[in-house]
N, C-alpha and C positions, 0 to 999 in steps of 0.2 A: 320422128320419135327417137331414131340412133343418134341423134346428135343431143339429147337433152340427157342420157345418160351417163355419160363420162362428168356434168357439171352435177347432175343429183348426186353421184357419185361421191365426187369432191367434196361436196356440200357437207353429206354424210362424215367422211373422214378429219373434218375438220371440226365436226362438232365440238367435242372434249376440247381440243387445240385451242380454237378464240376465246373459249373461257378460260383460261391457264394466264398467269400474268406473262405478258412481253416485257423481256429481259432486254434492259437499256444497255447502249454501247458501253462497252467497257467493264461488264460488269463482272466477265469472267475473269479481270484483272483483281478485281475488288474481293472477288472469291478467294482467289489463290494468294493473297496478300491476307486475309484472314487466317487462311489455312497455314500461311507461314508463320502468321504471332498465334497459332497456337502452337505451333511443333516448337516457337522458339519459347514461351511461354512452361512447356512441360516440361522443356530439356534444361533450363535454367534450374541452376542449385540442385539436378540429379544428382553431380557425380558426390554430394555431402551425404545423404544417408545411407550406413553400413548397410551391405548388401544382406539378405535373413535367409530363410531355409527355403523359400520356393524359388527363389532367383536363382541359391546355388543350386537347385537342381537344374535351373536352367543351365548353368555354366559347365557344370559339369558335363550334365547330357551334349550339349553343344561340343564339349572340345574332346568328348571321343573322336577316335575313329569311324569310320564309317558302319562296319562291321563289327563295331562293337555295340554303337546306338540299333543296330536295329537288333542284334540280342536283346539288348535293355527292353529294346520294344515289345519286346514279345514276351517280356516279366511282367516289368514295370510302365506307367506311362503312356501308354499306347494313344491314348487322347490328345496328349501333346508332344506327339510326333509330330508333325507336321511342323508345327512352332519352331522345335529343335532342331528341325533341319532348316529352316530358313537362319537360323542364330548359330547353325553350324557354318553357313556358308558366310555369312557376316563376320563373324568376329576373325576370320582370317583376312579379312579386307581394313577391319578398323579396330583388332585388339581385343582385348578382354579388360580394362579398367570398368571402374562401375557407368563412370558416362556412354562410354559403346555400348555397355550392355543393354542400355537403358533406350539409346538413342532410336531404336528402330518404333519405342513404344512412342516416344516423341511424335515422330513423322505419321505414324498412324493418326494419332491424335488429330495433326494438321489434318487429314484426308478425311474422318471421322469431321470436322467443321466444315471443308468444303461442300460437302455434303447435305450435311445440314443447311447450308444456306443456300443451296440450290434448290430442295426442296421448298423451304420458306417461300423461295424468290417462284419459282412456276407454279406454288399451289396459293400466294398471296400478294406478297409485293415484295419487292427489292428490299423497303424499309424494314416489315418484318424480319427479312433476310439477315439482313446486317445485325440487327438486334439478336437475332439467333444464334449467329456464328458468334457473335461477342458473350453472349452468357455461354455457350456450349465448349469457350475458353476458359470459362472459369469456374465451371460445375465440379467441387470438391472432389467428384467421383472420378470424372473428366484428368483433371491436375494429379491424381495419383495415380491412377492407368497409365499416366504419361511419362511416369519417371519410373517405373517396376518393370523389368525384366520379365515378363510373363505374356501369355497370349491375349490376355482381355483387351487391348488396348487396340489388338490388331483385329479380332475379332467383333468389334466396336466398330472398326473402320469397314471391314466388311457390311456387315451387317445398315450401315448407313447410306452404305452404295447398292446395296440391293434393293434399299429400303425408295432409293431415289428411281431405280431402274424399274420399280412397279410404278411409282409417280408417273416417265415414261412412255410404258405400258397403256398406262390408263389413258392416258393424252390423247393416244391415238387408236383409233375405231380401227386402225389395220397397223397393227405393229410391226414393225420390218424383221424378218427373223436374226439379224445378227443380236436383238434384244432378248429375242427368248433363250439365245446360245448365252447370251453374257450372263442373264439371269439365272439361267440353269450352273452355270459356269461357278460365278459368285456363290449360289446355295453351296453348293459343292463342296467350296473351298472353305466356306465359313462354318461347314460341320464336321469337316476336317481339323481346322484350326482350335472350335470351340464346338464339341458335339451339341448343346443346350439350346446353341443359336440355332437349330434345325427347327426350335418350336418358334420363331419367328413366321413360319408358312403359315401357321393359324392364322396370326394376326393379320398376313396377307391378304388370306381367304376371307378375311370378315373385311376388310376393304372391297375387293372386288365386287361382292356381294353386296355390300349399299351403295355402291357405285354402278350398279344395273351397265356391268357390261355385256358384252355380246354372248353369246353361246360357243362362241369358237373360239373368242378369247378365253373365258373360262376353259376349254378342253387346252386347249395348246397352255395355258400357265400350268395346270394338272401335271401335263403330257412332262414340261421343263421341270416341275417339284419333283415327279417320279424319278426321272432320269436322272437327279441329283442325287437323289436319297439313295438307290440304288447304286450310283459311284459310291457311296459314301457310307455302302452296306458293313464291309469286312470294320470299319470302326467302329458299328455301332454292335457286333460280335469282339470283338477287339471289350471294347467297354464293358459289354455284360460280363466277359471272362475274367476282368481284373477288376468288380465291382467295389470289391474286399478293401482296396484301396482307400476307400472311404466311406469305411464301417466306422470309422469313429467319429464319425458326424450323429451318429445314434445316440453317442454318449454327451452330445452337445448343444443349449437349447439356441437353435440360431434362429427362429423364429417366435418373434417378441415384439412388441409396441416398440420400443427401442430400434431395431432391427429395422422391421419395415418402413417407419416413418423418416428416422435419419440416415442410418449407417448405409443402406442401400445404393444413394447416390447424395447425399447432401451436407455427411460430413460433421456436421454442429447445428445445433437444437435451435438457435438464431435463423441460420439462413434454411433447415426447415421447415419451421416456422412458415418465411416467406415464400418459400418455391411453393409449400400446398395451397397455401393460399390462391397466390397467381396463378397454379393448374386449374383449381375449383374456378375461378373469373371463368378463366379461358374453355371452359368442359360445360359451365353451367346456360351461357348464352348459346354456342349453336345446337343444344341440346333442346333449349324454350323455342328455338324460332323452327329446330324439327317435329318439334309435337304441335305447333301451328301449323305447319304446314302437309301435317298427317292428318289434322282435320279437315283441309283443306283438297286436299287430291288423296287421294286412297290410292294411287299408281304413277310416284314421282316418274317422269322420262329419266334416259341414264347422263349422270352428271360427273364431275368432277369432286372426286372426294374432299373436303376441308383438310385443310393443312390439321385440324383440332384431331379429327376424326385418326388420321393415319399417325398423329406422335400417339393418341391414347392405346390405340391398340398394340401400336411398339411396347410402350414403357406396360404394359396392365397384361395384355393376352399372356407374353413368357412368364411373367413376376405372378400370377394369378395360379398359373399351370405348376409352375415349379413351386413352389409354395405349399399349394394344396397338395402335392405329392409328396410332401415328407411326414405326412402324414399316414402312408402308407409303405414309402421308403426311404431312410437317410440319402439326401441328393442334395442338400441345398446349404448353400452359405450365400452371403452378404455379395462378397466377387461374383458369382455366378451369372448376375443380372447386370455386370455391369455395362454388357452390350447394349443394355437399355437406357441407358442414360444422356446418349445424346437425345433421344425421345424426351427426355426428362425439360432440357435445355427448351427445346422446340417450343413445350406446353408455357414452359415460365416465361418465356418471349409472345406468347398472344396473349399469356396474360398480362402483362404490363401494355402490350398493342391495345387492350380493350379497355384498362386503366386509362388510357392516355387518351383517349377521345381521339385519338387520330392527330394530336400536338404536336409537332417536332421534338419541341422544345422539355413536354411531360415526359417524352421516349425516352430521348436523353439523361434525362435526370434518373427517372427508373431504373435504365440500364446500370446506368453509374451506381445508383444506389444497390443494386441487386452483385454487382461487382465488388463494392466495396464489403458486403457481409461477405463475399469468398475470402475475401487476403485472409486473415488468421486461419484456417483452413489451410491455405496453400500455403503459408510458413508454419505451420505445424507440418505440414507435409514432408518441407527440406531442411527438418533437424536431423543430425547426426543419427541421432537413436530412433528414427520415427517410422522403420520400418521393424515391426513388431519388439522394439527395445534393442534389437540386433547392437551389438558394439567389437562384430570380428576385426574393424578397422582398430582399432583403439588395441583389442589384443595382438595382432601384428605391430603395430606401433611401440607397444610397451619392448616386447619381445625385440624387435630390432634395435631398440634401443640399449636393454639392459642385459640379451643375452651372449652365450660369448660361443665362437664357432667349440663343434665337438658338444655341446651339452646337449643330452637328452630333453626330448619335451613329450608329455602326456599328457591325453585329456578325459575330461568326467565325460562318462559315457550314459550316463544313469538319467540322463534328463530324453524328452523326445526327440525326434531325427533333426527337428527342423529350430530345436535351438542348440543343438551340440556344439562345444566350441572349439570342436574338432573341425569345424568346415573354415572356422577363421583362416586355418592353413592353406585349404585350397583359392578360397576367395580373396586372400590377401598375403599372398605367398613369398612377399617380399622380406617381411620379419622373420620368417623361418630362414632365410639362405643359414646352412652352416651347420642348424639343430641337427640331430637324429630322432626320428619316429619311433621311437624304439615299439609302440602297439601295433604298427601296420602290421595286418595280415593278408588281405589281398588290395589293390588299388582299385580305385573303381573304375576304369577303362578295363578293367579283365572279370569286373562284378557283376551279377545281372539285374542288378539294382542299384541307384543311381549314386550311394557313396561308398567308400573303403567299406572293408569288411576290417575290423579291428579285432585284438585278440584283451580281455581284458587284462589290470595291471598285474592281477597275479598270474596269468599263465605267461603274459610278457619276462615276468620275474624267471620261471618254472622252467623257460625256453634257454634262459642262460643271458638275456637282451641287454641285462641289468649290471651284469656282471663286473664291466669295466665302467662303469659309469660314475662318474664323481660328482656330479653337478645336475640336475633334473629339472624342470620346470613343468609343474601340475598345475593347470588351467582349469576352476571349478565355476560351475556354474551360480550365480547367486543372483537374489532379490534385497531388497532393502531391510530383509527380517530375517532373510535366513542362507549362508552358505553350504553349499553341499560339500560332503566330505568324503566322495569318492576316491579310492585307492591309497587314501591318505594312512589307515591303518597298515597296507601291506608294506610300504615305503619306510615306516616306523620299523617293523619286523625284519627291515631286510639291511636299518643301520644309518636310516639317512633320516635326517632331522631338521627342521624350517629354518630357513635362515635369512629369507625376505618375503615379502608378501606385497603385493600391489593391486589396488582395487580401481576396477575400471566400471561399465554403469550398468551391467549384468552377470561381471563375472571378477574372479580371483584370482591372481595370476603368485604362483607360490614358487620361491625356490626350496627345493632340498639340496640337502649338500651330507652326503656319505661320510658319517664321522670315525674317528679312526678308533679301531678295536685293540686290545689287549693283544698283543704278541705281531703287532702288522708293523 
């Protein structure tokens, strides 16, 4: 009788495992050659769009001090600490232009695809696989995480390896525990990175659970979500104390047919169109063959969750949760969810798998076809202006061009933090050599919040800053209907009068020039 034990044993642990597709030789080549045309894919035509107001907060925060990010931290930002100090330690290895800043979201994005098609390939087949990793290349949502300066893109990547590491999990009837360390590990790190991605554990939990795993698996997965959450306690006090933050999300409707259906992850009204389509295929069939077979057994044995099963609760369980909570609290914008998107990719890849009869040849075509609605998307993506209109590059370029060492320069203050064209200076700091700041009042490395503290143009004036000044350059913010005319009255009052103007594709770039008085 002791010797049939160790084989029932076996027998048992392998359950899950022989149902799980076997990964044909090479295949981890084919993965990480994926994951490289996407990094290489997101990182192409970054360094063209002017960098806009949440990157420069990233750059900014990044090129503190040490000791002065974690003040900041303790104002401002606390959420994406963590991001900022990974992009602290980065841009002293590869610089600060918009392509390094950009490059780290790049490589995620790769890591975010091998993933994906790792999961395809163990919960379906290699083929699904490949079709996965190919649209989760070119998922609108995907392509622009990949070139922004910001945490989504990493958080994205997290979140798709944790997402594979429950895959894993579920495989095996006795999980070895360096899984439940990496698992717990990962949670960790990914509600660090991204606090929102925390609600990804629901979606977990509703796997687990139609996956009739063991009783101890469930306690030990529990055991590893606690342990994480609890690392990952002091951010989530960290967050409720700088909620304030993003109070003006109350004043914003970000939840709209528009909103949910495209902007989420799909970019243009075209390709979602077709991504809902292809989810509904892919959601609708193992959904028919589970309600036959819940008439059929009343108590499935424990199986292997569908690949269908584990994207829908990715992309729906957080998008569901957060969602229905702004209703009760401002929390949500369009980016929030974009951890959810390679989910998104996964569902649009069985659905053309179910389209396609199982055809090589239909695959092919689909995919191509599903590919082809991306491009305009992703060249909209790498215009110049295409990160929220931003055009700091273009006001440093005028300025290097036309201004002259010694002139003052000032900016319109009067518009919000994050189109100020006041950050042109920091984020494209090459136009300025030579100017004076004459508004600086604190810099933001001595600020506790992420930019200069500035004094406006008349108390600039009032301080004496103005004084010698012959030549001025007023940077104002503008739209196609209307320029603002910040500080422009006190600069009249104090003798100095326009005498060029240059329009760039958000903003007005103005010289004053001091004209001479009666008795001077």
């Amino acid at each position: 009788m002791s010797g049939e034990v160790p084989s029932k044993r076996k027998a048992r642990m392998n359950h899950r495992s022989t149902a799980a597709a076997r990964l044909p030789r090479g295949f981890g080549w084919l993965t990480a050659a994926l994951g490289a045309a996407a990094a290489v894919l997101s990182a192409t035509g970054s360094w063209v769009p002017s960098l806009w107001g949440d990157e420069a907060a990233s750059l900014l925060s990044a090129q503190r001090p040490l000791p002065s990010l974690f003040v900041m931290l303790g104002h401002v930002d606390a959420v994406h600490g963590a991001y900022y100090l990974l992009l602290h330690g980065w841009i002293r290895l590869a610089g600060t232009t918009p392509f390094a800043l950009r490059l780290p979201s790049a490589i995620a994005v790769g890591l975010a695809v091998a993933a994906v098609t790792l999961i395809a390939a163990r919960l379906r087949s290699p083929r699904l696989a490949v079709a996965a990793g190919i649209i989760c290349c070119i998922v609108p949502r995907v392509t622009y995480m990949g070139e922004e300066a910001r945490s989504y893109a990493v958080s994205a990547a997290v979140a798709a390896w944790l997402t594979y590491l429950l895959v894993e999990i579920v495989r095996r009837r006795y999980p070895p525990a360096w899984l439940w360390v990496a698992y717990g590990a990962f949670l960790a790190a990914g509600v660090y990175l991204f606090l929102f991605l925390g609600l990804l554990v629901v979606a977990h939990g509703i796997v687990l659970a139609a996956s009739r795993v063991g009783r101890a698996t469930l306690i030990r997965w529990t055991v590893a979500c606690a342990a994480a959450l609890l690392a990952a306690s002091p951010l989530v006090f960290w967050a409720i104390d700088e909620r304030r933050q993003i109070a003006y999300l109350a004043s914003r409707t970000e939840v709209s047919f528009g909103t949910l259906s495209v902007s989420l992850w799909f970019g243009s009204v075209e390709f979602a169109v077709i991504a809902w389509l292809l989810i509904i295929v892919a959601l609708a069939v193992p959904l028919v063959a589970h309600i036959r077979r819940r008439d059929r057994a009343s108590r499935p044995p424990p199986h292997l969750p569908s690949v269908e099963l584990v994207a829908a609760t990715w992309l729906l369980v957080p998008s569901i949760i957060l969602v229905t909570s702004q209703f009760f609290v401002a929390d949500f914008t369009a980016r929030y969810l974009s951890y959810c998107a390679p989910a998104a990719a996964l569902l649009i890849a069985c659905g053309v798998d179910r389209l396609a009869s199982r055809r090589g040849w239909a695959i092919t075509a689909a995919v191509a076809a599903v590919v082809g609605l991306a491009v305009p998307a992703y060249l909209a993506q790498r215009g110049p202006y295409s990160k929220n209109d931003s055009d700091w590059s273009a006001i440093s370029a005028t300025l290097g061009a036309r201004a002259q060492a010694g002139d003052a320069v000032a900016f319109d203050e009067s518009v919000r933090p994050s189109r100020r064209p006041r950050l042109a200076l920091r984020t494209y700091p090459a136009g300025f050599a030579g100017l004076e700041d004459v508004m600086l009042e604190t810099p933001y490395y001595r600020n506790t919040s992420w930019p200069d503290r500035v004094h406006s143009l008349a108390t600039t004036a009032s301080l004496g800053r103005l004084a010698a000044v012959d030549r001025l350059w007023l940077v104002e913010y503008a739209t196609p209907t209307h320029i603002d005319s910040y500080g422009i009255d006190t600069l009249a009052g104090l003798g100095f009068a326009r005498t060029a103007e240059y329009r760039t594709h958000r903003s007005v770039i103005i010289l004053f020039t001091r004209q001479p008085t009666s008795g001077r």
